[in-house]
C-alpha positions in Angstrom: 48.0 -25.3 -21.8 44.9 -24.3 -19.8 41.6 -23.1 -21.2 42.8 -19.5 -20.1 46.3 -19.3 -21.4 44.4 -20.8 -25.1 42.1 -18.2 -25.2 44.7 -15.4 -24.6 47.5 -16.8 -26.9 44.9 -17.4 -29.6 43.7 -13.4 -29.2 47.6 -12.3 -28.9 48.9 -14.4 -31.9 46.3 -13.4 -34.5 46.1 -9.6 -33.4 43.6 -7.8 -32.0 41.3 -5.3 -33.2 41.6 -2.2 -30.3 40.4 1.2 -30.3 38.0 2.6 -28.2 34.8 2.2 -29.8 35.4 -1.5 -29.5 36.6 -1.4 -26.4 33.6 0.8 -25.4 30.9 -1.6 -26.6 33.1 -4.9 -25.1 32.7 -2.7 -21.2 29.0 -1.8 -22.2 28.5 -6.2 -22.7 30.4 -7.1 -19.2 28.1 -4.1 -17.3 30.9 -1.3 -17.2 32.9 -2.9 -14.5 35.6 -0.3 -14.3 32.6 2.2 -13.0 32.9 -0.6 -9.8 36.1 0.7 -8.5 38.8 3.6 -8.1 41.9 3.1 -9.3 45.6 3.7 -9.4 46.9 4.0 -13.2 51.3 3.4 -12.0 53.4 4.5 -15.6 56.5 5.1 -16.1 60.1 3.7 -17.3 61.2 1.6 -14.1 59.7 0.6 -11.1 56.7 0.2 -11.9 56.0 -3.3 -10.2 57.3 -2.7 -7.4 55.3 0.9 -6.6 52.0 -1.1 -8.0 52.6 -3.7 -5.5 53.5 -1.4 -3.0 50.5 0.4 -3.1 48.1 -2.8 -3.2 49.4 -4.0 0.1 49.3 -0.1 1.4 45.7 -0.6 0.2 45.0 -3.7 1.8 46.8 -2.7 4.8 44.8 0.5 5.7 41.8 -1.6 5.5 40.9 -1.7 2.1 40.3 -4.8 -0.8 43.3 -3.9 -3.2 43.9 -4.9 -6.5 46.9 -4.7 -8.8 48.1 -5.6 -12.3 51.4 -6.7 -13.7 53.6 -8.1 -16.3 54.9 -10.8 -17.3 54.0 -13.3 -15.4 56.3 -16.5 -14.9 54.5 -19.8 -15.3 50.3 -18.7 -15.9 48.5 -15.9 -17.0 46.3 -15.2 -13.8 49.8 -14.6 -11.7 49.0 -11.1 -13.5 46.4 -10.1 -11.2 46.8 -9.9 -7.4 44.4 -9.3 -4.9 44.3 -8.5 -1.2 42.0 -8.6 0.8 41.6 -6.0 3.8 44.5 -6.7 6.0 46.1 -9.0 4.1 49.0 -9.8 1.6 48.7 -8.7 -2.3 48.5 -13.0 -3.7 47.7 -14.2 -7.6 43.7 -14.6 -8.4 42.8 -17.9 -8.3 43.2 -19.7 -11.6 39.4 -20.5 -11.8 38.6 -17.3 -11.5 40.6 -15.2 -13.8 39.5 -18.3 -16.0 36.1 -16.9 -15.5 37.1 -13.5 -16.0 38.5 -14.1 -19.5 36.0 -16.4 -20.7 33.2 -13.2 -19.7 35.7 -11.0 -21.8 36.0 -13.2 -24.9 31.8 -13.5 -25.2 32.1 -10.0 -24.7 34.6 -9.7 -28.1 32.8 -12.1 -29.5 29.2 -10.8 -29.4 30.9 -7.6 -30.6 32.6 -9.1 -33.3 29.0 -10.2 -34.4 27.4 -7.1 -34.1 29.8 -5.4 -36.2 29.6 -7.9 -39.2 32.1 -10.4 -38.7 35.2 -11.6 -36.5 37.9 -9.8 -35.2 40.2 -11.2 -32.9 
């Protein structure tokens, strides 16, 4: 299992504590990165992969860096994320990166979990 997919199954199989307080403070820790971006919430029943990924390559293909979230992935967590560059094909974030990612986001839950008396994963 690699360092990533430990930290996530670890948060998934013992719960996690949500809301938006918590989730507040954990953006306030890691800078408030969605402020860095616009974005593209896709919901719905069906299709939603396929219009997300359709849109990141639009994206990409009108010039722009793109980015795009899905579920499930097949063999490792960072399939999740795709990025393309301007001009280019929507393709999974490099491993060490998302690796990075989550390992900024768990010190993030962490030092909250600390400020609010105690751990909660």
């Amino acid at each position: 299992m690699d360092r990533a997919s430990e930290i996530l199954g670890t948060r998934a199989m013992f719960g996690m504590e949500l809301g938006v307080a918590r989730m507040e403070a954990m953006l306030e820790h890691l800078g408030q990165p969605q402020r860095a971006f616009r974005a593209i919430h896709v919901v719905g029943t069906n299709g939603k992969s396929s219009t997300t990924r359709f849109a990141c390559a639009a994206l990409a293909a009108s010039g722009l860096r793109a980015g795009a979230y899905l579920s499930p992935h097949i063999s490792g967590w960072h399939e999740r994320v795709l990025i393309a560059e301007s001009g280019g094909l929507p393709a999974p974030i490099d491993a060490a990166a998302f690796l990075a990612a989550v390992e900024a986001a768990e010190a993030a839950a962490q030092a909250v979990d600390a400020e609010r008396g105690g751990a909660c994963t």
